[in-house]
PADRENDO-235587 format. One line per 10 residues: number of its first residue (from 1); their letters; for each residue x negated, y, z of C-alpha. Coordinates in steps of 0.02 Angstrom, whole numbers, plus 32768, in hexadecimal, padded with zeros to 4 digits. Each point is the difference from the previous one (the first is absolute). Layout:
! PADRENDO-235587
NUM	a	X,Y,Z ~ ...
This chain:
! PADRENDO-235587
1	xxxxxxxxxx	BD75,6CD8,118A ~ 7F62,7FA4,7FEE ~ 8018,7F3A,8018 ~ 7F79,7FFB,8089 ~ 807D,8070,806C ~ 8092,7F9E,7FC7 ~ 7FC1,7F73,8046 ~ 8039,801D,80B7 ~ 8069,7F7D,8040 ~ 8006,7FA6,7F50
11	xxxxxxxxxx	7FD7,7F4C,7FE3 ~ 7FC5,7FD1,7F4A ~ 7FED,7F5D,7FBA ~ 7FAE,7F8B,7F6F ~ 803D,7F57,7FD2 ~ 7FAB,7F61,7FC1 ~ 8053,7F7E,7FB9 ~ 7FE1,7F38,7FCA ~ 7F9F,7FBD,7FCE ~ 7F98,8080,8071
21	xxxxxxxxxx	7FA6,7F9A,8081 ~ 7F89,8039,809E ~ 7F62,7F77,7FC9 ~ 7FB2,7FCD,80A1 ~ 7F70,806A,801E ~ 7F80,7FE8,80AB ~ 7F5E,7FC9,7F93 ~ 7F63,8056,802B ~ 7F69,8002,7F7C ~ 7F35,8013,8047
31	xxxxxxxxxx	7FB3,8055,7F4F ~ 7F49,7FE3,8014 ~ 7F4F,8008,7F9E ~ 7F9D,7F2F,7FE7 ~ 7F7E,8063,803A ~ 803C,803A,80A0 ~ 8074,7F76,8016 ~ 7F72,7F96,8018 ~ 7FAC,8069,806C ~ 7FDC,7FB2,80A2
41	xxxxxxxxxx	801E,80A4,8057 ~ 80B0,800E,7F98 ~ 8039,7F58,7FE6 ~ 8051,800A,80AB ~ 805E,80A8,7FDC ~ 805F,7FA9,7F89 ~ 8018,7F6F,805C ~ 8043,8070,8076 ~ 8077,804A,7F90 ~ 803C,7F6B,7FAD
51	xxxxxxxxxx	8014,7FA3,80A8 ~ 8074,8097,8049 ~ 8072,800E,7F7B ~ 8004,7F65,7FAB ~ 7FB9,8053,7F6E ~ 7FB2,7FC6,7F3F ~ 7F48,8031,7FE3 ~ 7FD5,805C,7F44 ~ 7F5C,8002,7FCE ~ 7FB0,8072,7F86
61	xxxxxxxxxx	7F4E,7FF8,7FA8 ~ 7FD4,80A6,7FE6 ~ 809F,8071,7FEC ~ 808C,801A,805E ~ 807D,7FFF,7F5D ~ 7FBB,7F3E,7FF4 ~ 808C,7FE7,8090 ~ 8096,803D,7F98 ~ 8044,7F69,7FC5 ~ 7FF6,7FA0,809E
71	xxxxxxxxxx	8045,8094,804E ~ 8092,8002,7F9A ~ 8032,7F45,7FF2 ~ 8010,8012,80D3 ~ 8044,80BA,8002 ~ 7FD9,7FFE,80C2 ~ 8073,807E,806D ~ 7F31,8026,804B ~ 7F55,7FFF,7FA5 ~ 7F6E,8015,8075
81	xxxxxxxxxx	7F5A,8026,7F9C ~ 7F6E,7FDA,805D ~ 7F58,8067,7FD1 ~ 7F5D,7FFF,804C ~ 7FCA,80CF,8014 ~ 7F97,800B,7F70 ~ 808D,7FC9,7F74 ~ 8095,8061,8069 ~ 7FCE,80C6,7FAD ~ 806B,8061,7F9D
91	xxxxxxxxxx	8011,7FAA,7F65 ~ 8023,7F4C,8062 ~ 809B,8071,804A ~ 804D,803F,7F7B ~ 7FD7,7F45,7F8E ~ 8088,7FC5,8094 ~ 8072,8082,7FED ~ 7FF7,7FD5,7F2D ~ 8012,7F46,802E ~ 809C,8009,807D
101	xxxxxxxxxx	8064,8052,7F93 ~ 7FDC,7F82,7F65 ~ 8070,7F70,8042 ~ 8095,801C,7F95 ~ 801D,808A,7F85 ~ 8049,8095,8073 ~ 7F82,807B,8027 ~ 8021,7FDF,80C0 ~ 7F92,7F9F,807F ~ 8034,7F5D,8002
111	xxxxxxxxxx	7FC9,7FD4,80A3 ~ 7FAC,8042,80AC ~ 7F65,8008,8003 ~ 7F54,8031,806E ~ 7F5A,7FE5,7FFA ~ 7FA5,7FA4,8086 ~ 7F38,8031,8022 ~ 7FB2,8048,807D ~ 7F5B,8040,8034 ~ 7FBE,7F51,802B
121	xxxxxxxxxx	8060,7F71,7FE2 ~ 8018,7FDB,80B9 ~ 8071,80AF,7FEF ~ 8068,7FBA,7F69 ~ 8001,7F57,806A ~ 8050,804F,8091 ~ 8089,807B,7F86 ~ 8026,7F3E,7FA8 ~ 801E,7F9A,80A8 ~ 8069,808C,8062
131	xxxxxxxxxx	80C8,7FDB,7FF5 ~ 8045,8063,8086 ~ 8079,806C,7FD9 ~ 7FE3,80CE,8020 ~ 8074,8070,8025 ~ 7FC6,809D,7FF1 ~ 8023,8076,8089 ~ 7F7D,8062,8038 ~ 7FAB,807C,7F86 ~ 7F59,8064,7FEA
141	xxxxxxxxxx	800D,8082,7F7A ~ 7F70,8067,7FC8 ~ 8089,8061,7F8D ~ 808B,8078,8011 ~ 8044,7FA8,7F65 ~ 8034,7F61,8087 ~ 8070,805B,807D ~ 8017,7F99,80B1 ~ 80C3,7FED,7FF0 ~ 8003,7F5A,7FB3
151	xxxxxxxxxx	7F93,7FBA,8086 ~ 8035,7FBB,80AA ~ 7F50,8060,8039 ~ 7F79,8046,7FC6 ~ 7F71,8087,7FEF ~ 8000,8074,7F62 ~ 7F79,8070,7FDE ~ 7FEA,80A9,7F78 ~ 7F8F,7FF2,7F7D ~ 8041,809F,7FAE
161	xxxxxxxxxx	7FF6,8087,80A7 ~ 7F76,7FE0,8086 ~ 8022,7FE8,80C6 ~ 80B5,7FAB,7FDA ~ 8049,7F47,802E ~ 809A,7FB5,802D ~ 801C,7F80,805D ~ 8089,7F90,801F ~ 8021,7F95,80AD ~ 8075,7F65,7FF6
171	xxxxxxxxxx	80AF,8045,8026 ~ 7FD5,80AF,7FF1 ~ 8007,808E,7F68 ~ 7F70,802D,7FAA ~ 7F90,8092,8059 ~ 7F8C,8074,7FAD ~ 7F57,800C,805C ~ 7F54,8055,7FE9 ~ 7F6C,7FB1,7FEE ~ 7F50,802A,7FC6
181	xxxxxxxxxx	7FC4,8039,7F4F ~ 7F94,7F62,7FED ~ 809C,7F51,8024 ~ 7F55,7F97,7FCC ~ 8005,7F92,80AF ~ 80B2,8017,8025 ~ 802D,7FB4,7F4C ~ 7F66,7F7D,802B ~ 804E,7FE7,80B8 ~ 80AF,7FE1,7FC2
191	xxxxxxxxxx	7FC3,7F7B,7F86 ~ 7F9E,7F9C,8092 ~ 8078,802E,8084 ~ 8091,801E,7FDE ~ 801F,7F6D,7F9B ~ 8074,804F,7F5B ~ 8076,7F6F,7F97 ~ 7FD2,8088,7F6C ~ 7F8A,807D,7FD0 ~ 8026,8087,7F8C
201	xxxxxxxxxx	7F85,807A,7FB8 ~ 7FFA,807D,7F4E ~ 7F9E,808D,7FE1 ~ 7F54,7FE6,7FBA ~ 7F9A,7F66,7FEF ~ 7F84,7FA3,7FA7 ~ 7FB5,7F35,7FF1 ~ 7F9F,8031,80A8 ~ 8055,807C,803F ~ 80A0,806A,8060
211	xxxxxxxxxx	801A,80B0,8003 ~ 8061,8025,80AE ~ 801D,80A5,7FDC ~ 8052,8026,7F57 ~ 7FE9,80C3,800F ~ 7F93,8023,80A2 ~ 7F5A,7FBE,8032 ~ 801E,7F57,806D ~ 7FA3,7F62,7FE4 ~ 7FFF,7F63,7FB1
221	xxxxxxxxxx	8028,7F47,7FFA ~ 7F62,7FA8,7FA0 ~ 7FC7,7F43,7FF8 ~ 7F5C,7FA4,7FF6 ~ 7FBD,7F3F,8004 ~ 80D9,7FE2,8014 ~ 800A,8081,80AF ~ 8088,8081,7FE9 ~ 7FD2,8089,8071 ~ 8028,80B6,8022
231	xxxxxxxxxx	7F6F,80A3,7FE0 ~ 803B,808F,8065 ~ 7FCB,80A4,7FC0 ~ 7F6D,8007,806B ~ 7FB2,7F5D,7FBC ~ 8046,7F9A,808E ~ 8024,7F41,7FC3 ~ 80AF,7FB0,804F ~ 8000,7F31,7FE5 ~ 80A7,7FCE,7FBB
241	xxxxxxxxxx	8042,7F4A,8042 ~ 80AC,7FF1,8000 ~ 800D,7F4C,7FF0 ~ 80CC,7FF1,8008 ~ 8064,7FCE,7F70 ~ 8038,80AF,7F90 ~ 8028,8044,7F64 ~ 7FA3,8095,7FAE ~ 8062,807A,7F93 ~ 7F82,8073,7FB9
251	xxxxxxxxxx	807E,8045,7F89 ~ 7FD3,80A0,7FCC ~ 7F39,7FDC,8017 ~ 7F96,7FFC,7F5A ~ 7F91,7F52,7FE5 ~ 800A,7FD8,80B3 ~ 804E,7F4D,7FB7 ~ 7F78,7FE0,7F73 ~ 7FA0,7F88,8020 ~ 7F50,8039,7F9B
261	xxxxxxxxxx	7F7B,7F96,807C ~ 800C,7FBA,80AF ~ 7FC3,80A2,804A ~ 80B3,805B,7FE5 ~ 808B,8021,806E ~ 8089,7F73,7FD6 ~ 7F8C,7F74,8024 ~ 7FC9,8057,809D ~ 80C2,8030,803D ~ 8020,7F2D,7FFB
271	xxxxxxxxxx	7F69,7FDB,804B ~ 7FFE,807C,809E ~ 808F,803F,800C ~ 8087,7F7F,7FF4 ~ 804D,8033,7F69 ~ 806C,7F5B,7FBD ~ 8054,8065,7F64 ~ 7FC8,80A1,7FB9 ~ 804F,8065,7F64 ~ 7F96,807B,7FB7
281	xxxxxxxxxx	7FB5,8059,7F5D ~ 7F5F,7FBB,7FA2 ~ 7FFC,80AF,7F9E ~ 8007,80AE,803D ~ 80AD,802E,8025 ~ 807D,8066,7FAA ~ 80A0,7FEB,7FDC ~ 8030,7F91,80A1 ~ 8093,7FA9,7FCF ~ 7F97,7F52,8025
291	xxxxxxxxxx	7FD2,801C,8098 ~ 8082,807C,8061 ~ 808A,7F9A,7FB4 ~ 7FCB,7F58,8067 ~ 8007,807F,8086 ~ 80B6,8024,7FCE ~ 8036,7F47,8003 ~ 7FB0,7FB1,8092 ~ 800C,8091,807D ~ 8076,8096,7FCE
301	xxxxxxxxxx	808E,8003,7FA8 ~ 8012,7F50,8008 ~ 7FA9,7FB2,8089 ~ 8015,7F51,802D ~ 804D,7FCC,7F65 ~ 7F5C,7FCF,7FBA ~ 7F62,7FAD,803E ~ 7F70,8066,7FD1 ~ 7FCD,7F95,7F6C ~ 80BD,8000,7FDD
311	xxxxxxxxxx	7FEC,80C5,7FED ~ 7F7C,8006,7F9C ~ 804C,7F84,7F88 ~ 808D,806B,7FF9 ~ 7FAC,8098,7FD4 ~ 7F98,7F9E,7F8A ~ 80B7,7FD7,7F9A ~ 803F,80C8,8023 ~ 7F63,8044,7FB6 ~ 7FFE,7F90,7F78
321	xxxxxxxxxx	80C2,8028,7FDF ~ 7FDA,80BB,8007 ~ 7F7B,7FEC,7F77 ~ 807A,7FA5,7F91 ~ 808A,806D,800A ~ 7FAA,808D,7FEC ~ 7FAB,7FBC,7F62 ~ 8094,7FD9,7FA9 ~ 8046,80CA,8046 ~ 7F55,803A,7F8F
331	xxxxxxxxxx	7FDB,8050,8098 ~ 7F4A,800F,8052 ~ 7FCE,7F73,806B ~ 7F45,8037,8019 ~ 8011,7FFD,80D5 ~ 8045,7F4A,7FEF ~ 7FBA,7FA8,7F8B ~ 7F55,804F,806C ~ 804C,7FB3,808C ~ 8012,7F4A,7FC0
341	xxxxxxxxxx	7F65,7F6E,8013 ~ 7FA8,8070,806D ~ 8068,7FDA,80AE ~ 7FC2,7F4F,8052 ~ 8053,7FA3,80A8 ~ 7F6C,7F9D,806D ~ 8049,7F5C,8051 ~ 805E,7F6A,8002 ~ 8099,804C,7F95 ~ 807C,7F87,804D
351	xxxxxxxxxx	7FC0,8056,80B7 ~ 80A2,803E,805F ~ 7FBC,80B1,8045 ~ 80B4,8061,7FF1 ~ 804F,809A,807B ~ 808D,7FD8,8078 ~ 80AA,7FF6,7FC3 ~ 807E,808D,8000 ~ 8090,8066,7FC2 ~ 7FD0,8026,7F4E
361	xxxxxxxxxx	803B,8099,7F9B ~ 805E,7F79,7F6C ~ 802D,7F52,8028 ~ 7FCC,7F84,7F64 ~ 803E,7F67,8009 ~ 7FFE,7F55,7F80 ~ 8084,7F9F,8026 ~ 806D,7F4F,7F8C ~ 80A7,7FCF,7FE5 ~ 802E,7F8D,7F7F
371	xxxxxxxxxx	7F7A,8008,7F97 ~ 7FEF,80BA,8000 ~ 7F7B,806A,8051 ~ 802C,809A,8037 ~ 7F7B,808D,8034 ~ 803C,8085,8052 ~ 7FC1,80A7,805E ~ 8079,806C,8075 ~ 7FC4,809A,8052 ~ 7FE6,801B,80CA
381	xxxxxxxxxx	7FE9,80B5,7FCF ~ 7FEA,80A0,7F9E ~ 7F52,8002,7FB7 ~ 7FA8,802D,7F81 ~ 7FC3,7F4F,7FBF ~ 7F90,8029,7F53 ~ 7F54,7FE1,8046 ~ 7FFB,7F56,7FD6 ~ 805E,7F94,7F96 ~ 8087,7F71,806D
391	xxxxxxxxxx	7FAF,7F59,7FE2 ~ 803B,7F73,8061 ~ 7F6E,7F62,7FE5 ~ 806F,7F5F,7FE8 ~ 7FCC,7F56,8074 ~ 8009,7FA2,7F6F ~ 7FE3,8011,7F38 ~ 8094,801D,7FA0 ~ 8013,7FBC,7F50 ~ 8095,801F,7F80
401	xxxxxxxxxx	802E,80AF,802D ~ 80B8,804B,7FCE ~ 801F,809E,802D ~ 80BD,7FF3,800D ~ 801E,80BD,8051 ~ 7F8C,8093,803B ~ 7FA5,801A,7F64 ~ 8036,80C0,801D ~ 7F79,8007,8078 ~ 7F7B,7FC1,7F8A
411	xxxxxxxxxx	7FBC,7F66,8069 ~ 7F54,7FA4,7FE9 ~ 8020,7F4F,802F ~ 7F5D,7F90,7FF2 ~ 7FD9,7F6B,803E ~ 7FC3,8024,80A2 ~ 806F,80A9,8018 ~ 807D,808A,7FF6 ~ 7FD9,80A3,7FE4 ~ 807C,80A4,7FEF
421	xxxxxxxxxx	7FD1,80BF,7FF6 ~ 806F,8061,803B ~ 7FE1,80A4,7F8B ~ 7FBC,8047,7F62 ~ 7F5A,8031,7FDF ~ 7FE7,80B2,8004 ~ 7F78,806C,7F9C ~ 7F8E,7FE6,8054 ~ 8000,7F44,8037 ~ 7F48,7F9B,7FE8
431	xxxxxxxxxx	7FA2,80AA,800E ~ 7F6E,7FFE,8086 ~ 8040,8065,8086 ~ 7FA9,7FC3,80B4 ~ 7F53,8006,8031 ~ 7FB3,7F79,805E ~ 803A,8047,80B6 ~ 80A9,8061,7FC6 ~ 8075,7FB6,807D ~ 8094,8022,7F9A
441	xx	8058,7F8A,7FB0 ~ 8005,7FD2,7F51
């Protein structure tokens, strides 16, 4: 019997010993540019920062590796890097990813991280000063792959079969409906009206563009001078402002998240349509373990156990653990290591946007006595749990690690986290196998 089955009903558990010690761990690190720190329009987006979390400022000259060793002598739990537009492109993204994952000698990040910009500063000004709390519950998904069942309500519409939607009404089941070919103003309607916590979208997209319609003529979502807006198929332009607090998961969209001028779509989603935190691609998409996986652990399999920069840190660790196991197997890891430095969360990382509690498939659970820390994960039910890797992000660093029992189950313990797979990698693990709107799983 294979161990994921096995695991029904069956708690497991890891043990750390003394001298192991949780470090205190709240700190909160603004990375920034001299040149844009003293930037009169930017000065105050760090000040706002700084002032909401009690943070440290790090200034660079010219590159963003210049921050590494202030970086590592505070090893903060949160690292918000600041950017004007023009320095944020692809290359400042994946710099960040190289730089987070420097601050000890594990090939993990090493800390939570987001970067803060915005189509004028005013936008990354408002993103930096908001600290309520969201909790996401209602949901606009331009993509089958983001089914309606985690949500308390939502609308869902198909980018893969024309004239379909679903819609789901607070205490009710989900219902199919029909609508027409072209969803152009009823997307753009939803976004103004309706008023989604999240918005969800894959299929095809560019810097300036979205593709409604994956496999059937429908229109677009397209951006200019900051304006997100909607062309129908006829030509007719559909003003996007949706100014309440969301998050954007374009997770199986291509470049929608690269930021190559001020004229592209990311810059345009914060400034017109309310989007606080956004996940997306900076390269065309291929593999999709980056992006459907933050999918996985904010609002699937294990929603409400992790905020939404909490998710993507988590997948961040998983897809870096899949490329290191499966280098040492000798087996390909071309999907993967495709996958990694090319993924980027917009907004304040230390943001709470996070889905409502609720029964769980696995409990996972840290708990002390007498020294010892015990981890352990019991099953609620049968399941099949091998899409993502079990990683449980601890409150606090942990130093002087002893693994005293467990080591069966091949555990990663690093500073900041546990992490446990719960089966072998088959054939053909790390292989590209989804396209940028397959809404099956990895």
């Amino acid at each position: 019997m294979e161990l994921k089955h096995a695991l029904r009903l069956v708690g497991i558990a890891i043990f750390l010993t003394s001298p192991a010690k949780l470090q205190a761990d709240d700190s909160y690190a603004i990375v920034v540019s001299k040149d844009t720190h003293a930037h009169a329009d930017w000065a105050p987006v760090v000040e706002a920062l700084r002032s909401k979390h009690s943070g440290i400022v790090i200034e660079y000259e010219k590159n963003l590796s210049e921050s590494l060793p202030a970086l590592q002598a505070a090893f903060p739990k949160y690292t918000c890097i600041v950017a004007k537009p023009e320095d944020a492109g692809r290359a400042f993204v994946a710099a960040a990813h190289q730089l987070t994952r420097q601050l000890d000698a594990d090939p993990y990040p090493d800390t939570i991280w987001a970067i803060v910009t915005g189509y004028e500063s005013a936008d990354a000004l408002r993103i930096a000063k908001h600290a309520k709390p969201l909790t996401v519950k209602r949901a606009l998904s331009g993509t089958v792959g983001s089914p309606l069942d985690a949500y308390e309500e939502g609308v869902m519409f198909n980018e893969l079969k024309a004239n379909a939607m679903w819609e789901k009404v607070l205490g009710q089941t989900v219902t199919r409906k029909s609508c027409p070919q072209d969803t152009t103003k009823l997307i753009v309607d939803s976004l103004n009206d309706y008023k989604p916590d999240v918005f969800i979208t894959s299929g095809h997209a560019t810097e300036r563009d979205w593709q409604l319609g994956f496999t059937y003529r429908n229109g677009y979502f397209k951006c200019k001078n900051g304006q997100l807006f909607g062309q129908d198929s006829s030509g007719g332009r559909h003003d996007i402002n949706s100014p309440n607090p969301k998050v954007h998961l374009p997770v199986g969209n291509c470049l929608i998240a690269h930021v190559s001028n001020r004229e592209c779509m990311a810059l345009a989603l914060m400034h017109s349509a309310g989007v606080n935190q956004m996940v997306g691609y900076t390269i065309p998409t291929g593999y999709g373990y980056g992006g459907w996986g933050v999918k996985d652990y904010f609002s699937e399999l294990q929603a409400g156990r992790f905020s939404l920069s909490e998710a993507h840190h988590a997948n961040q660790i998983a897809l870096n653990y899949n490329i290191e196991m499966l280098a040492k197997s000798g087996k390909r890891i071309h999907g993967l290591s495709g996958d990694r430095d090319v993924v980027v969360l917009y907004g304040d990382p230390a943001w709470e946007a996070r889905m409502p509690k609720r029964q769980l498939p696995w409990t996972q659970t840290l708990s002390k006595k007498g020294g010892i820390y015990t981890f352990t994960v019991i099953a609620n039910q049968r399941g099949d749990w091998d899409n993502r890797p079990v990683v449980h992000l601890l409150p606090k660093r942990l130093t002087n690690v002893k693994l005293l029992t467990g080591g069966e189950l091949n555990p990663v313990i690093g500073d900041n986290f546990i992490l446990i797979k719960f089966f072998k990698y088959s054939s053909h693990e790390g292989e590209s196998r989804r396209g940028n709107s397959d809404p099956r799983r990895l």
